[in-house]
C-alpha positions in Angstrom: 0.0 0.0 0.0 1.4 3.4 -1.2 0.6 6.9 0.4 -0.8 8.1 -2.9 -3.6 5.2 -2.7 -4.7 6.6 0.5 -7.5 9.2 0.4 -7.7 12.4 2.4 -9.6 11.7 5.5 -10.3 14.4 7.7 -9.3 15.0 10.9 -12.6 14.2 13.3 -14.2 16.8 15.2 -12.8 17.5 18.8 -15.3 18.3 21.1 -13.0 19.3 24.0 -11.7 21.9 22.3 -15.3 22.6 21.0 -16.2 22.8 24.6 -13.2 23.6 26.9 -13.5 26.9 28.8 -10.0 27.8 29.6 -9.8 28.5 33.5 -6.5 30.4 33.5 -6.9 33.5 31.4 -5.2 35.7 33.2 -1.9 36.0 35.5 -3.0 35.6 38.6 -5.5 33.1 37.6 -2.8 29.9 38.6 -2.8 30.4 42.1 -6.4 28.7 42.4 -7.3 26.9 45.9 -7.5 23.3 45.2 -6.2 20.7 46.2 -3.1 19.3 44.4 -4.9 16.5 42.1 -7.4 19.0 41.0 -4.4 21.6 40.4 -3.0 19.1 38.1 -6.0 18.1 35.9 -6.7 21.7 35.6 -2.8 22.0 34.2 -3.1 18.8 32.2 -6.2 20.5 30.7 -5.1 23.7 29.5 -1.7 22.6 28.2 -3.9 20.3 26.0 -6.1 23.1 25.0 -3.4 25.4 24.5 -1.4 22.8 22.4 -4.2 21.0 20.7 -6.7 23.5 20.4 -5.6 27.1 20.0 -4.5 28.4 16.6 -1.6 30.0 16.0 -1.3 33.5 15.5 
């Protein structure tokens, strides 16, 4: 099988970034009270937004 046999496929439709509202949009906005496993889903969440979903300007 060559590359040129393959057809264009879209990407499919990511809904988190469809539905992700970022939580720190502003400095200041990291020092949220949470506790530490929270802190880190929060993280793990808007690296993946910021990497995955946001276009570059």
């Amino acid at each position: 099988m060559s590359l040129s046999s393959c057809q264009h496929v879209p990407p499919p439709v990511d809904s988190f970034c469809q539905i992700y509202n970022p939580v720190v949009v502003q400095k200041g906005d990291g020092s949220i009270a949470a506790a530490s496993g929270v802190k880190k889903r929060i993280l793990a969440n808007e690296l993946t937004y910021r990497d995955q979903c946001k276009k570059p300007k």
